[in-house]
Structure formats: structure tokens, C-alpha cells
Kinemage of the C-alpha trace (Angstrom):
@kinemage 1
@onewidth
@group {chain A} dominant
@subgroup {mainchain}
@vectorlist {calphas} color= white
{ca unk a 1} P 8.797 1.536 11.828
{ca unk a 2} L 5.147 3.206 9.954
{ca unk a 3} L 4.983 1.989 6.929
{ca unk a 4} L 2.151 5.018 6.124
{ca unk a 5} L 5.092 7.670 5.558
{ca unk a 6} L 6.271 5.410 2.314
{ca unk a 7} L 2.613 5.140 1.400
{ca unk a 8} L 1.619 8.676 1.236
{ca unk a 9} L 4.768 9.656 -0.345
{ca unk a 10} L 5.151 6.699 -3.453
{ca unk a 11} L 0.947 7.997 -3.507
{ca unk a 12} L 0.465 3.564 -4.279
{ca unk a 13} L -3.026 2.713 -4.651
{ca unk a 14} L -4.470 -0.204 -2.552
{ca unk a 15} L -3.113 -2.952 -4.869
{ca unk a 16} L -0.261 -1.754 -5.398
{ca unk a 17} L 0.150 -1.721 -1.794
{ca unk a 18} L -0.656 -4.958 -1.282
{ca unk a 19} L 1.462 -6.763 -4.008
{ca unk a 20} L 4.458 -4.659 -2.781
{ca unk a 21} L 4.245 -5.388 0.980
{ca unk a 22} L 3.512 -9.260 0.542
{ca unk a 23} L 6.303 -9.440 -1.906
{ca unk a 24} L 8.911 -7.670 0.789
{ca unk a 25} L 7.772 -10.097 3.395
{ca unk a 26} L 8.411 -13.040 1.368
{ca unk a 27} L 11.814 -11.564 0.773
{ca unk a 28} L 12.968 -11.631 4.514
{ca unk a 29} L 10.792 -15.082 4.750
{ca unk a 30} L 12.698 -16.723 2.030
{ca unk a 31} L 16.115 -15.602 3.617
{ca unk a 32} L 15.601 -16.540 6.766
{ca unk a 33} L 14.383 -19.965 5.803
{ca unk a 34} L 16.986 -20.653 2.464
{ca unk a 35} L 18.944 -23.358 2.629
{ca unk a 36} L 22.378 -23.340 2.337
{ca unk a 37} L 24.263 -25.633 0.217
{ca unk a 38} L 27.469 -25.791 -1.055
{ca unk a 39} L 26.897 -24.120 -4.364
{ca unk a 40} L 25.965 -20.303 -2.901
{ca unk a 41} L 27.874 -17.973 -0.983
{ca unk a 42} L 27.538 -17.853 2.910
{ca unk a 43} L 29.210 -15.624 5.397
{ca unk a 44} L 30.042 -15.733 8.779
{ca unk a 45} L 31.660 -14.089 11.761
{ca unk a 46} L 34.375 -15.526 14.046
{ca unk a 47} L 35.705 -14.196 17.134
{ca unk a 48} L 38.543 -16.724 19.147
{ca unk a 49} L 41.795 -16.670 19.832
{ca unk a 50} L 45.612 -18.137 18.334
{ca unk a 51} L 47.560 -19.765 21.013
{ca unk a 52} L 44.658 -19.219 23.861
{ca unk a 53} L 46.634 -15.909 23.988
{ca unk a 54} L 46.102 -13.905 20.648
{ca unk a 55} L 42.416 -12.290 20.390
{ca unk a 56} L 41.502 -12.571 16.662
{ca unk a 57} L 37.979 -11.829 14.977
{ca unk a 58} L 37.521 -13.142 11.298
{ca unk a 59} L 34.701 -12.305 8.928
{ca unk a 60} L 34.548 -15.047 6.019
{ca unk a 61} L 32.615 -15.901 3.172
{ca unk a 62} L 32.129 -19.327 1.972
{ca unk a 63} L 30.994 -20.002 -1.675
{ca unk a 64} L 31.796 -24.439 -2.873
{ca unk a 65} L 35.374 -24.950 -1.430
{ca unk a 66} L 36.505 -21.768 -1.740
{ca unk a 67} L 36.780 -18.991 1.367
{ca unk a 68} L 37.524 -15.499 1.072
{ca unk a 69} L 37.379 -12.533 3.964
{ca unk a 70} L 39.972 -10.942 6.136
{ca unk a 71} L 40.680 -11.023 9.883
{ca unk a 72} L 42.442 -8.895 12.183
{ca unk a 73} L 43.981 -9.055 15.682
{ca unk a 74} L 42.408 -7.378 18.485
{ca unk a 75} L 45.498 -5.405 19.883
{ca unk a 76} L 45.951 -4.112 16.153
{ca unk a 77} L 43.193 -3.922 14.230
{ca unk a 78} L 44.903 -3.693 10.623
{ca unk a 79} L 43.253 -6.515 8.851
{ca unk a 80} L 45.172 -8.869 7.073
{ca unk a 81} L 42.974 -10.575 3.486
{ca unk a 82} L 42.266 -14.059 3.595
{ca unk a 83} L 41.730 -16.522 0.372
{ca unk a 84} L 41.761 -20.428 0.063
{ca unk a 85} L 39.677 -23.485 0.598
{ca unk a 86} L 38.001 -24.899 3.813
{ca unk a 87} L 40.837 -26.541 4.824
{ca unk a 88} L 43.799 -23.941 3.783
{ca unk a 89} L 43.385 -20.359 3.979
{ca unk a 90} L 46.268 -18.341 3.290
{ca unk a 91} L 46.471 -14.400 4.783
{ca unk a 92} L 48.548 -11.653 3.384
{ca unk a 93} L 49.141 -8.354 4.732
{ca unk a 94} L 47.775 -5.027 3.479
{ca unk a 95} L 50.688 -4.848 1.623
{ca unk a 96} L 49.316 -8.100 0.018
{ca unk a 97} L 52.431 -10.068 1.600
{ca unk a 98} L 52.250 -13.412 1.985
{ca unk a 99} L 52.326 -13.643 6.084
{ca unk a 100} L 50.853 -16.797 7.255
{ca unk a 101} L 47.893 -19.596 7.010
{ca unk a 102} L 44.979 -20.831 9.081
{ca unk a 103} L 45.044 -24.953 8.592
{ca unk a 104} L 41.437 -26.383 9.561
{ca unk a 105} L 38.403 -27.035 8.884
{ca unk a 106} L 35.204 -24.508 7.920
{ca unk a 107} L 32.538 -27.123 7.598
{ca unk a 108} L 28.891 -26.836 7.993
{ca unk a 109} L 27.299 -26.184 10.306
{ca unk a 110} L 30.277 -23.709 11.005
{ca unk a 111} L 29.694 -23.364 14.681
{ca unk a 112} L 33.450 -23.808 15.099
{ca unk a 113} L 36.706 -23.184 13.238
{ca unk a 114} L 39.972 -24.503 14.398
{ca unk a 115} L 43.471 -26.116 13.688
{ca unk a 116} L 46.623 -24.838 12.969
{ca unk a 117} L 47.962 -21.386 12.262
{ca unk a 118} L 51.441 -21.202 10.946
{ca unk a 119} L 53.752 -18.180 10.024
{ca unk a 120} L 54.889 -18.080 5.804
{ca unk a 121} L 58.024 -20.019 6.351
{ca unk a 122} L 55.805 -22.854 8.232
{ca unk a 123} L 58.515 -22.415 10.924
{ca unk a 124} L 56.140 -21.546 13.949
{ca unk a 125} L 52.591 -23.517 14.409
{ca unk a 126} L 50.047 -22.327 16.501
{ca unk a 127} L 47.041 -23.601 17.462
{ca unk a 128} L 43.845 -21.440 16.914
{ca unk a 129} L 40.303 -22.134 17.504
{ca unk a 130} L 37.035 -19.601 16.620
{ca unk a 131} L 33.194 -19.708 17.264
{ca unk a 132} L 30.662 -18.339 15.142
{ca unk a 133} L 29.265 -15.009 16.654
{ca unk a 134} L 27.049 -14.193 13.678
{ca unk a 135} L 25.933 -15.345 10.393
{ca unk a 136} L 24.969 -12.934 7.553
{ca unk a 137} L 21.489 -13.189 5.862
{ca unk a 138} L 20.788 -12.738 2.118
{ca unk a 139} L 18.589 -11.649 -0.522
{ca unk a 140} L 18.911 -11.407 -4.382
{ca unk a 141} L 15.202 -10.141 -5.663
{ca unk a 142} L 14.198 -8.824 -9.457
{ca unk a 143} L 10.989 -7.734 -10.433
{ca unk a 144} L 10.955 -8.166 -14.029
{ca unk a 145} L 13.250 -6.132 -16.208
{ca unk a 146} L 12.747 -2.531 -14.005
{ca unk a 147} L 13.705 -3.783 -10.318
{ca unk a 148} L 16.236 -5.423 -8.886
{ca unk a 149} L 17.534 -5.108 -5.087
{ca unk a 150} L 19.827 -7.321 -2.879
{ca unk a 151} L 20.489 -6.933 0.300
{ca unk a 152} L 23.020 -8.601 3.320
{ca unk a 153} L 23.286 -8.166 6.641
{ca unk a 154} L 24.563 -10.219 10.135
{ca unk a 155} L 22.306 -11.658 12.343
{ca unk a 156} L 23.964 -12.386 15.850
{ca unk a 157} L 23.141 -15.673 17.423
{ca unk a 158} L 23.150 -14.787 20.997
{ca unk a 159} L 20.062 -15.381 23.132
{ca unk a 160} L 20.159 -12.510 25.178
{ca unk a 161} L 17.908 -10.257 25.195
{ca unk a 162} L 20.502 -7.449 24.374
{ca unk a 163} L 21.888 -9.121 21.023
{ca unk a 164} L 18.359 -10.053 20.008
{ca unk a 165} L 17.663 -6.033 20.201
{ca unk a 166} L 20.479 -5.872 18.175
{ca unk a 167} L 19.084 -7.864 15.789
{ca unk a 168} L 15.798 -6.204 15.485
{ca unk a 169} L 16.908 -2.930 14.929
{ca unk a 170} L 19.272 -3.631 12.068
{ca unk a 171} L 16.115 -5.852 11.100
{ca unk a 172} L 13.869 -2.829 10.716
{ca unk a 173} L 16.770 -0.258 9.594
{ca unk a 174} L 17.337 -2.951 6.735
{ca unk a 175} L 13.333 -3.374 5.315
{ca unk a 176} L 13.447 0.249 5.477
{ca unk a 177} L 15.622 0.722 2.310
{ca unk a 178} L 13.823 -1.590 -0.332
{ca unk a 179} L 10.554 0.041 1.036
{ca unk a 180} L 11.754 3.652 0.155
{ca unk a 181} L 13.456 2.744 -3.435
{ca unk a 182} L 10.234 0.276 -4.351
{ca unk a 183} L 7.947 3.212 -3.751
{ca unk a 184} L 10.629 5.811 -5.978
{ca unk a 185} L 10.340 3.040 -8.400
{ca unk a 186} L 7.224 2.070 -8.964
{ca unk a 187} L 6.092 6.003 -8.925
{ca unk a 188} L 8.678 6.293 -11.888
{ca unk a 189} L 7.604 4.031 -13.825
{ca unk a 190} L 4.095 4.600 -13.505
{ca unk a 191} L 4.951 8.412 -15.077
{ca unk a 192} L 7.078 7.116 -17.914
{ca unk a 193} L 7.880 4.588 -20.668
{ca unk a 194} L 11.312 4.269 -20.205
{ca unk a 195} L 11.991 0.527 -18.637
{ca unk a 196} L 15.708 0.801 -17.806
{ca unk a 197} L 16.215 -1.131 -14.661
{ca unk a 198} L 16.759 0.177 -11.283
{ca unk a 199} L 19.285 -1.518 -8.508
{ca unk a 200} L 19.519 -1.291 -4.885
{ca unk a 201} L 22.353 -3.388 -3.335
{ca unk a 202} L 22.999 -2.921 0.556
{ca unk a 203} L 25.386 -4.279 2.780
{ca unk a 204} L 25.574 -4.087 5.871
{ca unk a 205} L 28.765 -5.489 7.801
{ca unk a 206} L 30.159 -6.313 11.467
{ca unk a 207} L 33.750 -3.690 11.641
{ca unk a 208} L 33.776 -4.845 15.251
{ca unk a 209} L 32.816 -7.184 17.878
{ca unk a 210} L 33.115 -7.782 21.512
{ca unk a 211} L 30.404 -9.059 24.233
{ca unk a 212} L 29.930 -5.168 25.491
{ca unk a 213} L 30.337 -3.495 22.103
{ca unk a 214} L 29.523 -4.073 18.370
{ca unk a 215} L 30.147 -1.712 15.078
{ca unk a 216} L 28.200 -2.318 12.238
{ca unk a 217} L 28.612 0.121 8.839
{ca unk a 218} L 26.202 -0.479 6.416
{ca unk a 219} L 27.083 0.425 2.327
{ca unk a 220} L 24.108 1.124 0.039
{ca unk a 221} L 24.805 1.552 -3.973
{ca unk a 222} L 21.599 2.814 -5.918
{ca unk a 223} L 21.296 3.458 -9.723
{ca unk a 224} L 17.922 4.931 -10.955
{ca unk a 225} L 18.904 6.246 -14.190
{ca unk a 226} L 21.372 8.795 -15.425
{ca unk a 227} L 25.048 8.617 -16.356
{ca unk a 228} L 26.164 6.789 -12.961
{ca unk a 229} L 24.543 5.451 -9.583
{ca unk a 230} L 25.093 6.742 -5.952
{ca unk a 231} L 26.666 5.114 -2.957
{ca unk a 232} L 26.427 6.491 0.967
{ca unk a 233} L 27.209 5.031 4.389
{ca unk a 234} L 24.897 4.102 7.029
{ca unk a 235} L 26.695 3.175 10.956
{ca unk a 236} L 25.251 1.359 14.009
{ca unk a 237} L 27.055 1.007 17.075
{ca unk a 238} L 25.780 -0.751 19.916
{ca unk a 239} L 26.991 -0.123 23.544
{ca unk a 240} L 25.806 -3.401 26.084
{ca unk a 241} L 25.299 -2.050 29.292
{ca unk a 242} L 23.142 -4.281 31.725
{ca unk a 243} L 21.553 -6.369 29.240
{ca unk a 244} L 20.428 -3.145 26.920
{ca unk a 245} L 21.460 -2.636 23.520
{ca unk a 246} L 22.254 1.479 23.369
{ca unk a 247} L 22.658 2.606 20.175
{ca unk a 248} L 25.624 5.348 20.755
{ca unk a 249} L 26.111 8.745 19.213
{ca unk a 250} L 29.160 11.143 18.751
{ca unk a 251} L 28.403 12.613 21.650
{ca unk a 252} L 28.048 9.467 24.243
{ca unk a 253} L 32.214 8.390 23.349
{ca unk a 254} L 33.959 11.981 24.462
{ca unk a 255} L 34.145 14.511 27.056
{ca unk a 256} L 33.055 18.231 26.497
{ca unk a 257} L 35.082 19.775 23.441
{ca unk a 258} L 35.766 16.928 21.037
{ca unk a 259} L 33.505 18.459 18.567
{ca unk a 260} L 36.567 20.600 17.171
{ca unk a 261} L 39.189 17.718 17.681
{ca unk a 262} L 37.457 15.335 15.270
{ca unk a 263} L 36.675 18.180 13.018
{ca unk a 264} L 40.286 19.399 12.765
{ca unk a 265} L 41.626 15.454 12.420
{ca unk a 266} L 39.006 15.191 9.859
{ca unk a 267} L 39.646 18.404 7.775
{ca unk a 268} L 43.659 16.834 7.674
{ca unk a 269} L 43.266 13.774 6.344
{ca unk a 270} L 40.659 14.601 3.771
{ca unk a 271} L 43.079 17.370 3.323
{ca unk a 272} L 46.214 14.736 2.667
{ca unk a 273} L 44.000 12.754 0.682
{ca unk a 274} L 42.808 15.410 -2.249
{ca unk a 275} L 39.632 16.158 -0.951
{ca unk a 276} L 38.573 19.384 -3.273
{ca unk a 277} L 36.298 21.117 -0.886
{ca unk a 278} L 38.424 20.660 1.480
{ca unk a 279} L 41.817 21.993 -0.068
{ca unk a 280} L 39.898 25.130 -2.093
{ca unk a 281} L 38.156 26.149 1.730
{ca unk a 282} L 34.597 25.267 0.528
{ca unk a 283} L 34.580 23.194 4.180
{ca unk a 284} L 36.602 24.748 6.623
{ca unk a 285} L 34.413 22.869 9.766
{ca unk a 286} L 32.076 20.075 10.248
{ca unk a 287} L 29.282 19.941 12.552
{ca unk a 288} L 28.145 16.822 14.315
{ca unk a 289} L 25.798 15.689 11.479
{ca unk a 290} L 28.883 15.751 9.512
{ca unk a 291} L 30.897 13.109 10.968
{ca unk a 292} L 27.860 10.996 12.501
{ca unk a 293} L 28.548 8.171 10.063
{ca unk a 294} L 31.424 6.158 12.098
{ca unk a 295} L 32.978 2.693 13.139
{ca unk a 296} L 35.131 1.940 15.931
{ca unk a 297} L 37.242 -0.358 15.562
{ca unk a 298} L 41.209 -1.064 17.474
{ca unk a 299} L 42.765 1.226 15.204
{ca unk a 300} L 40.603 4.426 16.061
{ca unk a 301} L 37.424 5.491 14.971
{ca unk a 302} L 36.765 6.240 11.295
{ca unk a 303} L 34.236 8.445 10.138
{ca unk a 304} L 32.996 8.252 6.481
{ca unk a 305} L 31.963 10.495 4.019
{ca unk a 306} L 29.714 10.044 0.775
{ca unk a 307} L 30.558 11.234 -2.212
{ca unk a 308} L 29.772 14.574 -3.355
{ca unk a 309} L 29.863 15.099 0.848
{ca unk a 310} L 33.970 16.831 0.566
{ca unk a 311} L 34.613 16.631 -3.160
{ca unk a 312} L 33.695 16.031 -6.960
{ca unk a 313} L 31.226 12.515 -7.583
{ca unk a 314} L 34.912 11.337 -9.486
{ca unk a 315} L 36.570 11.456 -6.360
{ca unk a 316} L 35.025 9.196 -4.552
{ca unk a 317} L 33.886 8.465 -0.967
{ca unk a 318} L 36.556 9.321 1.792
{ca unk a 319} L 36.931 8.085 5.060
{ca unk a 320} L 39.462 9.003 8.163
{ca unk a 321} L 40.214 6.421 10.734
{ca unk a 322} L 41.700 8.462 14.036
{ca unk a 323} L 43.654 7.154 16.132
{ca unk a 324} L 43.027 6.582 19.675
{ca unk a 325} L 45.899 8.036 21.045
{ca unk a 326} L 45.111 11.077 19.018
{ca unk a 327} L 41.645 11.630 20.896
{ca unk a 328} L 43.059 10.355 24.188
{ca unk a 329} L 42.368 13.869 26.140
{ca unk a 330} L 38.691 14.056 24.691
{ca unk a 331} L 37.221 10.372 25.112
{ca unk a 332} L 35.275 9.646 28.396
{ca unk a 333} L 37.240 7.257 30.555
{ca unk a 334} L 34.175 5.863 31.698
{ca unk a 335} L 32.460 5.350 28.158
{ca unk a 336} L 32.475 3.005 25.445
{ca unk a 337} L 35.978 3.793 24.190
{ca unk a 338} L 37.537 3.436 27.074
{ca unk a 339} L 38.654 -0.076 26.646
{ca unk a 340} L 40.834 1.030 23.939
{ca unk a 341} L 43.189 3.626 25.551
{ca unk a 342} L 45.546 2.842 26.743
């Protein structure tokens, strides 16, 4: 990534450049090298099994003795919440049903997480056990009363040398942001006397994992003045194909001709779900660029859309998860997809 782009267009002077740059570095120093005690939040990704036969992946977050996060099954995908203490986690449906609990341990230096799942009644005990695939990095930085950004993010602790691709690209996608809004910044508030504060927070998260195939989808929330901030999505989704990270497109999941499929899926769910521009025909299509912001996860891939992208800034963002079946005559059988048809 040139950093001269960001330069020329926040027009910094020399200093300014300087103090800027050294003080982003330190950033990404400091979180790499940050302890982690008991007393701040830490996050972590699990992928393992319940009953040696179950495929599970679990994202939690740690903060004193309490964790928080969801998990989901592999052959479903529908993620169930997941709140307790290191030793007692309870799960409940999306329905928020109580459905079960995960009896163990999460203790540092959380390489491993296993014990005893058992259904709500306690009736059935299974045993599970997980290993840490990733942990996520963090940063919490303020610059006086006028800047303020934070930002999160997975780093996966695989050696190889795809995974450690992996890493630095959503290493240089992630510096990228606080360099842009630093340079808006500062070139504000160099032009006026108003001293409200402006704040950056992005998070980037893992929506799926397997050795050949990760999703990442990335959520960035900026205010810089005005009655109300923005929010928009950013995806990654890495296909492993001998030892290469490839960072997939639209295009590189179907066959010829799914262009109008995911359009038309799209278009009905935003549709059922009160998207204005949508249901007055202001969008009638989308074009690739359109849906190019997508996970993939067991239920289907979901494409997301920022606000302001289908409908009013009150509405919201939208997003439309498709199932696979639904795209079955479209995605390449020999593609990344393909382990999920079925």
C-alpha cells in the first residue's frame, strides 16, 4: 500500500507527516505487543468439534470472568448467542431460548477449550473440545479532544505461508482506514475552529472458517460532524488453493449467468424487508459492484448493503443471506462453494 496518495490528498506538511505516521505505527506496535490481563476484553476464534462428530466454530470474547460470543454448527450455520463465565457458558437460540451449555474451561493462554456440553434439561452430556484458530488484535487511540479511532481485527495463527498472506492483507486493508480519516481530520481542523471530536471504530470479524476457505466482513462506523455518523461494509474472502491465499470475487463462486439470479434474490428480500428504493422502482437491478460486499457462510451467501445504498439513512443497512440451494444451478461445482451443495 503507497502511502503518497493520502499525502497529496490530506496536502500534510512534512511534520505533520511525520508525527502522524510514527503515531500509527506505534498503534499496531502497541497491539501487537499489549499484554493481556484479566481486566480487558480479549477475543478469540474456535473451531472443534462436540462428540468427535459435531463440527462447531465459536467466536468468543473474554473480558474478567465473564464470556460472551456466539457459535454455530457447521451443517447449519444459524448461530446460537453465548453468555457466562470461563467455566459455564450458557447458549440460547436466535429465538433467545435457552438450548444448552458448554462446561469447561477458557483459561489463558486459550490454546484449547474443552469439557462438557449438555442440552437445557442437563439430560444429554457431550463431550466437546476446540482449538484456537485466531486471536483478534486491538486498538483504542485518542488524540486529544478532536480524534479518536479503534480498531479490531483477527490475526490467524497458522504458519503457513497461505494464512500468513492472510494476515498481511487484512494487515494493510486495516492501516488503510485510520490513514484516510487522520488525513480528513487533520485537514478539517486545520480550516476551522470547531473542535467537536471525530470517531472511527472498525471491526473486522471471522463469519467463517475452514483450512481451504475463510470469510471475513469488516464494519466501519465514522462520525465527522453533522446530525448522525455513517456505517458501510467491507468483505474478504480467501480461497486456499496450493498454499496461496486468493482473494475471491463474485465472479470466481458461479457459472455464466448468476449475475441476474443474485440480483433477482436480492431485489426480493430487500423487497420483503421495506427497502424504499426498492419497493417505489428507484432499483429495479444491481450490477456486480452492487452486491460485491459478501460472506459465505453454511447458510448461503449474504450480501450487504450500506445505508443510503436501497433506502432512507433511517432505514438502516440491509443484508440478504441466499441460500445455497437457491443458487444450486449457478455455482461452479468445481469452485469455492462447492463444498456446500449438496
Amino acid at each position: 500500500m503507497s502511502l503518497i496518495p493520502y499525502l497529496i490528498q490530506g496536502k500534510w506538511k512534512p511534520c505533520q507527516f511525520i508525527s502522524s505516521f510514527v503515531w500509527l505505527i506505534g498503534l499496531f506496535v502497541l497491539v501487537g505487543a499489549a499484554a493481556q490481563p484479566d481486566d480487558v476484553i480479549s477475543r478469540y476464534y474456535y473451531t472443534g468439534t462436540i462428540n468427535k462428530t459435531h463440527s462447531i466454530q465459536m467466536d468468543i470474547q473474554v473480558k474478567g470472568k465473564t464470556v460472551s460470543g456466539h457459535y454455530y454448527y457447521n451443517s447449519l450455520g444459524v448461530p446460537f448467542s453465548l453468555n457466562g463465565s470461563r467455566s459455564d457458558i450458557e447458549e440460547r437460540d436466535p429465538k433467545n431460548r435457552y438450548t444448552g451449555k458448554f462446561n469447561g474451561k477458557v483459561a489463558v493462554p486459550h490454546k484449547t477449550f474443552e469439557g462438557h456440553w449438555s442440552t437445557h434439561n442437563g439430560r444429554t452430556q457431550l463431550p466437546f473440545k476446540l482449538n484456537k484458530v485466531a486471536e483478534y488484535l486491538f486498538s483504542n487511540t485518542r488524540q486529544g479532544e478532536t480524534l479518536e479511532v479503534s480498531l479490531s481485527y483477527p490475526y490467524f495463527l497458522s504458519t503457513s505461508p497461505a494464512w500468513q498472506q492472510i494476515n498481511d492483507a487484512l494487515l494493510k486493508s486495516i492501516k488503510q482506514y485510520p490513514l484516510e480519516f487522520i488525513t480528513e481530520a487533520r485537514a478539517f481542523h486545520a480550516e476551522t475552529d470547531s473542535q467537536f471530536n471525530w470517531l472511527q471504530q472498525v471491526d473486522f470479524s471471522i463469519e467463517y472458517y475452514s483450512e481451504t476457505l475463510v470469510s471475513l466482513l469488516g464494519k466501519n462506523h465514522e462520525y465527522s460532524g453533522g446530525a448522525h455518523g455513517n456505517s458501510y461494509y467491507q468483505s474478504s474472502n480467501f480461497w486456499i488453493q496450493d498454499n496461496q491465499a486468493i482473494l475471491l470475487k463474485l465472479s470466481e463462486l458461479f457459472l455464466p449467468g448468476y449475475k441476474r439470479r443474485l440480483s433477482n434474490e436480492c431485489l426480493k428480500s430487500l423487497r420483503e424487508q421495506g427497502a424504499s428504493d426498492v419497493i417505489n422502482g428507484d432499483i429495479t437491478s444491481f450490477k456486480e459492484e452492487d452486491l460485491s460486499r459478501f460472506s459465505i457462510t453454511p447458510r448461503g451467501l449474504t450480501v450487504y448493503f450500506d445505508p443510503y445504498a436501497v433506502g432512507a439513512y433511517a432505514e438502516g443497512s440491509f443484508s440478504v443471506t441466499i441460500p445455497y440451494r437457491q443458487l444450486k444451478n449457478v455455482i461452479d461445482p468445481e469452485g469455492p462453494l462447492k463444498s456446500f451443495v449438496k
